[in-house]
C-alpha positions as CSV (number, residue, x, y, z in Angstrom):
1,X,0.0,0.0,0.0
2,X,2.7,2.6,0.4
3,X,3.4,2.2,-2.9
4,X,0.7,3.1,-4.6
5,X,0.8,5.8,-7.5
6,X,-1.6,9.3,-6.6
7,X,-1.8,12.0,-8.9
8,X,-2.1,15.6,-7.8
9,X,-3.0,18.6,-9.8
10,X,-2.1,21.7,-8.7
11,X,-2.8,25.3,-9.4
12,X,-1.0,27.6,-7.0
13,X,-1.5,31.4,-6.9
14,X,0.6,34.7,-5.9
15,X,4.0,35.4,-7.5
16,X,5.2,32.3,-8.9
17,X,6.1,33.1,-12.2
18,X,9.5,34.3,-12.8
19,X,10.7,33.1,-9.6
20,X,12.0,29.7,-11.1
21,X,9.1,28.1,-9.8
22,X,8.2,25.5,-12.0
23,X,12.1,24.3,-12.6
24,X,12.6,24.0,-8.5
25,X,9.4,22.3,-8.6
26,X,11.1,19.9,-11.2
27,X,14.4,20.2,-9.4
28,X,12.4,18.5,-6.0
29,X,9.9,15.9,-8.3
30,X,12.6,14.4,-9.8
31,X,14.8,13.8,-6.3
32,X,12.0,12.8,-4.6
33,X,10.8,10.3,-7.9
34,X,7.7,11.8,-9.0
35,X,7.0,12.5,-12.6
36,X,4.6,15.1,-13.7
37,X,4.5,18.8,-15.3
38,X,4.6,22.1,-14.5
39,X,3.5,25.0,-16.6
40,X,2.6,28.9,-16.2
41,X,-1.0,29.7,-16.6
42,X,-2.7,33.0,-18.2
43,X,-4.1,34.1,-15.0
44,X,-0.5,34.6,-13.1
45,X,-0.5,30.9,-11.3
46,X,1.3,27.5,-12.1
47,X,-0.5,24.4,-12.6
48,X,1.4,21.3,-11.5
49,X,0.5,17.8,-12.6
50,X,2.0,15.3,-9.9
51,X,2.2,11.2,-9.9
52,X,4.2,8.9,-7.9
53,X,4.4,7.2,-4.6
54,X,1.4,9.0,-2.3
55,X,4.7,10.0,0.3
56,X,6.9,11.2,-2.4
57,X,4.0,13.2,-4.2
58,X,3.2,14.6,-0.6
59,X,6.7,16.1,-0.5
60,X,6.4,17.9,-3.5
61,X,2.9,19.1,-2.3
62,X,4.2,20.3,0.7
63,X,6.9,22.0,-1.2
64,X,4.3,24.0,-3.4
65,X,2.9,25.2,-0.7
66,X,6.0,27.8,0.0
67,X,7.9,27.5,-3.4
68,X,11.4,28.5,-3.9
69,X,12.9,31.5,-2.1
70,X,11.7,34.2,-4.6
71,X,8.0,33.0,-4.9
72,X,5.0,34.2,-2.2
73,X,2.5,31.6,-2.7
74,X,-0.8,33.1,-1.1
75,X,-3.2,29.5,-2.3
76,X,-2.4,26.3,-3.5
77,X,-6.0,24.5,-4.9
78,X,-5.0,20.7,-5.2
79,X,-7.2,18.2,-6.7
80,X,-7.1,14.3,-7.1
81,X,-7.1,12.7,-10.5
82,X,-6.2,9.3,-11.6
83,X,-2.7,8.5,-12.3
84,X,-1.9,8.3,-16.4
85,X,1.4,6.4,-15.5
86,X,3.5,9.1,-16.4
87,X,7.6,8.7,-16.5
88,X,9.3,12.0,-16.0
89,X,8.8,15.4,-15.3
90,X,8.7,18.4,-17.8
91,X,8.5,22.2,-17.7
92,X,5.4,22.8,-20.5
């Protein structure tokens, strides 16, 4: 059971673009073994897609929740969806 594949998508809000978001995002899925994507949105926010091992995509979450240094993330709207099987992460 601890290995079973979630996926998470995430839309977080506030300044996260040009603050290297989604590649520290990438930087953290791919140490912690979760594929996925990340990828600016019109509106000012980053969508994340997230699948791996429930702890692993739990890190990452968790992670999204602050960002990197430069980024003030004031929501984070995270919903569950069925895992496609995805193999890596990419910066769309």
């Amino acid at each position: 059971m601890a290995d079973e594949l979630i996926r998470r998508r995430l839309v977080v809000h506030g300044q996260v673009q040009g603050v290297f978001f989604r590649d520290s995002t990438r930087e953290r899925a791919e140490s912690a073994g979760v594929a996925g994507w990340a990828r600016n949105r019109r509106d000012g926010a980053v969508e994340v897609v997230l699948e791996g091992p429930a702890a692993a995509v739990q890190e990452v979450v968790q992670f999204c929740r602050s960002g990197p240094s430069g980024a003030q993330v004031d929501s984070v709207n995270c919903t569950e969806e069925e895992p496609e099987g995805l193999s890596s992460f990419e910066i769309r």
